[in-house]
C-alpha positions in Angstrom: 87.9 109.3 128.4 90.2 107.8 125.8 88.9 108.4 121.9 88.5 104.7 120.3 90.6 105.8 117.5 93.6 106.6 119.8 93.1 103.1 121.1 93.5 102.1 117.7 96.8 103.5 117.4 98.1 101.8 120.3 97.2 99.0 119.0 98.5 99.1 115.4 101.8 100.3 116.7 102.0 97.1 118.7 101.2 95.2 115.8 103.2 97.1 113.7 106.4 95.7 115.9 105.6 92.6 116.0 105.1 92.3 112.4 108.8 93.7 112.2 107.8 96.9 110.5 110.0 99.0 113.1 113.2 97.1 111.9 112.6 97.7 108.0 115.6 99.2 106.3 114.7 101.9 103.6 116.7 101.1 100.6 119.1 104.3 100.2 122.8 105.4 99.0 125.8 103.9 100.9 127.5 106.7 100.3 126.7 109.9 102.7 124.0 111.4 99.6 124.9 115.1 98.6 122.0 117.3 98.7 119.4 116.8 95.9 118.2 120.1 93.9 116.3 122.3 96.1 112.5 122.0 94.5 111.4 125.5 92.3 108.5 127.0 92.5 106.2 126.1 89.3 102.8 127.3 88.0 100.5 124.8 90.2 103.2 124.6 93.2 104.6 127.2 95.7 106.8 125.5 98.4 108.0 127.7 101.6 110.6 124.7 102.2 113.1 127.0 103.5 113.5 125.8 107.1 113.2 121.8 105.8 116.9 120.2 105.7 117.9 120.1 101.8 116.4 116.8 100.0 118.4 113.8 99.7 120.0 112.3 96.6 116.8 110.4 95.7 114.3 113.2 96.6 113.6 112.7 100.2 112.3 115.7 101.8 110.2 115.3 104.3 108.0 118.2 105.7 108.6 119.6 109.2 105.1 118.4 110.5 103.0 116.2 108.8 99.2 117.0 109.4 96.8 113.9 108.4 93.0 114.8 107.8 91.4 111.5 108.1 87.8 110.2 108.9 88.7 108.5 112.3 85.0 108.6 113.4 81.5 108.6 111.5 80.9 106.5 108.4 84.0 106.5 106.7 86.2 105.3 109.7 86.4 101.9 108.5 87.7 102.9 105.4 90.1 105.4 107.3 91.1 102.3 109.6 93.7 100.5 107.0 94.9 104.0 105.1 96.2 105.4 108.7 97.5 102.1 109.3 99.8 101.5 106.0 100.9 104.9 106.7 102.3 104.6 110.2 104.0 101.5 108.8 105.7 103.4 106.7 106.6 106.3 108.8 107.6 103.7 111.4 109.9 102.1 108.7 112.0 104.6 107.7 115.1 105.3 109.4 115.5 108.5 108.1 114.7 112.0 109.6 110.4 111.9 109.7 108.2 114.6 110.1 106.4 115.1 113.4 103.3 113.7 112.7 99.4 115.0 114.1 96.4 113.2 113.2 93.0 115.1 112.8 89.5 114.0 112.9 87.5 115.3 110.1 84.2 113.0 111.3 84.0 112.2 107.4 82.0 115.3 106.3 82.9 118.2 104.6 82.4 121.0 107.1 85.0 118.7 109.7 87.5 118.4 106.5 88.0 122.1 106.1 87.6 122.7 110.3 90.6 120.0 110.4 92.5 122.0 107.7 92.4 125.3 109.3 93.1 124.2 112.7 96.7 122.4 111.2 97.5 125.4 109.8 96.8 127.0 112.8 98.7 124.8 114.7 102.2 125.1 112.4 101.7 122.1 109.9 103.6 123.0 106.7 102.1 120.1 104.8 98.4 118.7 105.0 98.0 114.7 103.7 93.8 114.2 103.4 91.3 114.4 103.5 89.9 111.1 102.6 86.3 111.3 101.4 85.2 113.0 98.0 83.1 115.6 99.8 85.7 116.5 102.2 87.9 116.7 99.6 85.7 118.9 97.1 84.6 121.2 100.4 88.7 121.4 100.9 90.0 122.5 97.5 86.6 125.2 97.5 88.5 127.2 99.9 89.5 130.7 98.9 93.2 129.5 99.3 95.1 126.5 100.2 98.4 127.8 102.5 100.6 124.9 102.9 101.0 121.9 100.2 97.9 119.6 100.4 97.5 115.9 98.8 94.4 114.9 98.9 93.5 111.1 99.1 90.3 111.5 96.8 89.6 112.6 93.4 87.2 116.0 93.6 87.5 117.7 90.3 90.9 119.6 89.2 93.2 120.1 92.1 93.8 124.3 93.0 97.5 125.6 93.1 99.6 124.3 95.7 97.3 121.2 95.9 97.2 117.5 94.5 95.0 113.9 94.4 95.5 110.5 94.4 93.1 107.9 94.6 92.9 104.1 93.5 91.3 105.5 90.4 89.2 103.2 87.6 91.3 105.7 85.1 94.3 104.9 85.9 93.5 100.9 85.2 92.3 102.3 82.0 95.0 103.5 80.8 97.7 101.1 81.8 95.3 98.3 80.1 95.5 100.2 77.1 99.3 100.6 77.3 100.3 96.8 78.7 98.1 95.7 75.5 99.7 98.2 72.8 103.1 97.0 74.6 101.8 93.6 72.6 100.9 94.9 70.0 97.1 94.7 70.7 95.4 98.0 69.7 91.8 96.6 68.6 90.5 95.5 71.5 86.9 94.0 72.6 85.4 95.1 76.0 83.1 93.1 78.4 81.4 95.7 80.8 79.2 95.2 84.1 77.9 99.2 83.5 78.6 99.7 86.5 80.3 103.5 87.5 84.0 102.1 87.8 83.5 99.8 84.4 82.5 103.1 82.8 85.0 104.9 84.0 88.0 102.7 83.0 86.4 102.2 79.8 86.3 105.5 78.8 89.9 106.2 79.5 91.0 102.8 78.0 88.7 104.1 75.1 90.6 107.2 75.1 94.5 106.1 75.5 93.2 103.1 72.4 93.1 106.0 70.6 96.2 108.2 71.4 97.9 104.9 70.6 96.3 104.8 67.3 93.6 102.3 68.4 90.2 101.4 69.3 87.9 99.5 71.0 86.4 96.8 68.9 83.3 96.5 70.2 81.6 97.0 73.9 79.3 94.1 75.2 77.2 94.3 78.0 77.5 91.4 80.6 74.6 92.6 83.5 73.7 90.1 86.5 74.7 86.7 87.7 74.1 85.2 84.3 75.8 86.3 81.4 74.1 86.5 78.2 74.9 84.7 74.9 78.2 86.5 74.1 79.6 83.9 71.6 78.2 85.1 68.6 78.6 88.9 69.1 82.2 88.0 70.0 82.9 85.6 66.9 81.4 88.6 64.6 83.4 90.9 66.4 86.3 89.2 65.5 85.6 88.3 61.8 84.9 92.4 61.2 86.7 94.5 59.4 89.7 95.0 61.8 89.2 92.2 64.0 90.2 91.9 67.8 93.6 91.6 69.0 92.3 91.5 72.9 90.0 91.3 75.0 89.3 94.0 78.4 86.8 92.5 81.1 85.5 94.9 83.3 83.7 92.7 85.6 83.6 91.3 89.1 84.9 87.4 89.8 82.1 85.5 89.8 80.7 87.4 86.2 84.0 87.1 84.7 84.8 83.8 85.2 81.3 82.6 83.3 82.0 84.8 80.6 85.7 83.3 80.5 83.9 79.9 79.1 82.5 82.2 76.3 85.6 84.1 75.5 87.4 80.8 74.6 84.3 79.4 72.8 84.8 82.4 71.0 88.1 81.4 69.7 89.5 84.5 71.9 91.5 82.4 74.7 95.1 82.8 72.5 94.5 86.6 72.6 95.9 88.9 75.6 92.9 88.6 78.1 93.0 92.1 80.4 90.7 92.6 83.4 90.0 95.8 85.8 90.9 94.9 89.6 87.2 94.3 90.0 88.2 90.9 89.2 89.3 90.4 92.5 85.7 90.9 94.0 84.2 87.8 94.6 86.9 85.4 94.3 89.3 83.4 96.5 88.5 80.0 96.0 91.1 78.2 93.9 88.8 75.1 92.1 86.5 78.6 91.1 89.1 80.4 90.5 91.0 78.7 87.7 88.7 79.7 85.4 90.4 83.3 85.5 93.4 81.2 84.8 96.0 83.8 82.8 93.9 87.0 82.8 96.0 89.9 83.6 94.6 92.7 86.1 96.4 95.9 87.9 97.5 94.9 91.3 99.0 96.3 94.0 102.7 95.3 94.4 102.7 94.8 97.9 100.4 91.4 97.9 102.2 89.7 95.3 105.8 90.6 96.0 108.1 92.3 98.1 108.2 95.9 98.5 111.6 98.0 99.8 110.3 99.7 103.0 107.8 96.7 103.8 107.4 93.3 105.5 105.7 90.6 103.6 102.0 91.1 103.3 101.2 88.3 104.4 103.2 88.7 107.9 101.6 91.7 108.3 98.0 90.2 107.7 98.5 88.0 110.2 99.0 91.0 113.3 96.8 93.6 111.8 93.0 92.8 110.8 93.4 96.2 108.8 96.1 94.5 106.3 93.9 91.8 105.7 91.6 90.6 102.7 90.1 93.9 100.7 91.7 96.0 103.3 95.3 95.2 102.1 94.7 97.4 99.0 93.7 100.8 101.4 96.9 99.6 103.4 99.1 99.7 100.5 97.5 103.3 99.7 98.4 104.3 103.1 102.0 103.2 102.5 102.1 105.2 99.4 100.5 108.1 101.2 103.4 108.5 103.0 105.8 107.9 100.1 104.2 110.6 98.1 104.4 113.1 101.2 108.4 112.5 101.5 109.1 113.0 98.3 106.0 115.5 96.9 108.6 118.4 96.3 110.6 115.7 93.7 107.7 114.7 92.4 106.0 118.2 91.8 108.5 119.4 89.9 110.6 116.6 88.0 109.2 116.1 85.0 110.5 112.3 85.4 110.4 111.6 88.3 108.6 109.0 90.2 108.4 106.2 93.1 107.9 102.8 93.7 105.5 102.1 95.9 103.2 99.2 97.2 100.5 100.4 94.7 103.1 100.4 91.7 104.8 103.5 90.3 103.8 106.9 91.0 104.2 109.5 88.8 103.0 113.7 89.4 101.2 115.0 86.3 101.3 119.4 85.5 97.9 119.7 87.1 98.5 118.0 90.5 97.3 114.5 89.5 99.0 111.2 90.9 99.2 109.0 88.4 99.8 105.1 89.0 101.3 102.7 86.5 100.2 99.5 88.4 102.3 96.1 89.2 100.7 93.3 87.3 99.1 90.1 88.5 97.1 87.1 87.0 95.2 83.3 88.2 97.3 80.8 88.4 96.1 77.3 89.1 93.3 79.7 90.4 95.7 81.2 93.2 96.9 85.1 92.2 100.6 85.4 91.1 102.8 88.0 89.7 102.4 88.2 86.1 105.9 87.9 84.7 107.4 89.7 82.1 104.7 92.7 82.9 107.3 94.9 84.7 106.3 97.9 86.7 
């Protein structure tokens, strides 16, 4: 009997090729590239590359064979749908040499994630991409020893030697908020928070870059349900304290956020830089509601709001492959970047500047085996999402 999940792939190749992702050229050097710098060993990394054809001018070194730990059955499978998806689009996309590539089913717990793991390594993969969920990822990195290169797609504490993370983090937002705004000179900055586990957690590192940067935040209100509270006159005396506010950080959902954007500009607050968490996205998509987020800025992915090298428009896309479609899109841009960051992990593991663009923004590697994203930029137009301009990448 066929596995549902391989029927899946059948059918998001087919899409895949109709949506013209088999034709994408991969931007590269006209020029026949010399060989890049072989990648050296480092404290937290210990490639045995030796048998992988030398890396290209821009870093591109694929592994010999690919293995992908991924939850194609059990709870997480739907999650697991658009990630596999985004990256067969762009393994199918590039026209360069690719990695032979072996899925494995690690049915979304812990004990499957490290079964998957051994049996790749068993079967000859010298690079492992997965697992997906927290647990599986956390079961993974407790092993005694991790034998071939690993990124995770989860955050699970710090990442052991030869290992790294990414994830879609609320961190990450944090700290390119607190960056775009001290880019404008806005360093005293008044946060609007649901309390909810991602608010907190992009606080906290906004909080914390604010103060790198020689900043702070302002003042925290709490915006909790459907109807938000008076926040007028905690916002006006926020603003008339010592210090004042130079902008405002909303982390909240649409349908909050665009209540509270009436009381931001009662607030005489509207003329400062107005930064939200991608949360904002969650609840919204009718225009005539929608304009009342009207030139808030918020992390994006790049791949919805413009084109990405390596890609077909997102919306072409959308229309052959339910799993590129509304809140999906963003786990099919991670996909994409997935494989990005599996070409070129050896460049980014040890360059100390080197990065990507991807359809998530620009990925960086940091000492301890951390992806970091700087995100693309976004805000409401006429209630419809646009590129922000001017916010760079």
């Amino acid at each position: 009997m066929r596995h549902p999940w391989k029927q899946a792939f059948a059918a998001t190749l087919l899409a895949l090729a109709i949506a013209g992702c088999s034709t994408v050229q991969v931007t590269r050097p006209t020029e026949v590239p010399d060989s890049a710098p072989e990648p050296v060993a480092t404290g937290h990394w210990q490639f045995d590359a030796g048998d992988r054809p030398p890396a290209e001018r821009d870093g591109y070194r694929p592994p010999r064979k690919l293995a992908v730990l991924l939850p194609l059955t059990g709870s997480l499978a739907t999650a697991a749908g658009p990630v596999r998806d985004g990256l067969l689009a762009g393994y199918y996309g590039e026209q360069r040499r690719r990695p032979d590539l072996e899925f494995y089913d690690t049915q979304g717990t812990g004990y499957g994630a490290v079964a998957a793991y051994q049996r790749a390594v068993a079967e000859g993969a010298d690079q492992v991409l997965g697992p997906l969920g927290r647990d599986e990822v956390d079961a993974v990195f407790q092993q005694a020893t991790v034998t071939v290169p690993v990124l995770a797609l989860n955050r699970a504490g710090a990442p052991p030697v030869n290992s790294a993370s990414y994830a879609l983090a609320p961190e990450d937002e944090g700290r390119a908020a607190a960056d775009f705004l001290a880019s404008r000179g806005a360093k005293r900055v008044l946060v609007l928070s649901s309390g909810d586990d991602n608010a907190r957690r992009s606080i906290d590192a906004l909080s914390a870059r604010l103060q790198e940067l020689g900043g702070g935040v302002a003042q925290l209100l709490a915006v909790v349900g459907d109807t938000p509270p008076d926040l007028i006159g905690p916002m006006q005396a926020a603003v008339q304290a010592e210090g004042g506010v130079d902008a405002v950080f909303i982390a909240l959902r649409g349908p909050q956020a665009r209540l509270a954007a009436a009381q931001i500009s009662a607030a005489g607050l509207a003329g400062r830089p107005r930064v939200a968490t991608s949360q904002l996205l969650s609840g919204t998509g009718k225009p005539e509601e929608d304009a009342a987020l009207d030139g808030i800025a918020f992390p994006s992915d790049a791949w919805t709001v413009s084109r990405v090298p390596g890609l077909p428009a997102a919306r072409g896309v959308a229309d052959a492959l339910p799993t590129a479609r509304g809140p999906a899109a963003r786990l099919f841009a991670f996909g994409y970047d997935s494989w990005l960051l599996s070409a070129y992990l050896g460049h980014l593991a040890t360059g100390a500047d080197a990065s990507v663009s991807s359809a998530s923004g620009v990925l960086r590697m940091s000492p301890d085996g951390h992806v970091l994203r700087t995100p693309a930029w976004s805000t409401f137009s006429g209630g419809h999402v646009v590129p922000l301009a001017g916010a760079g990448r």
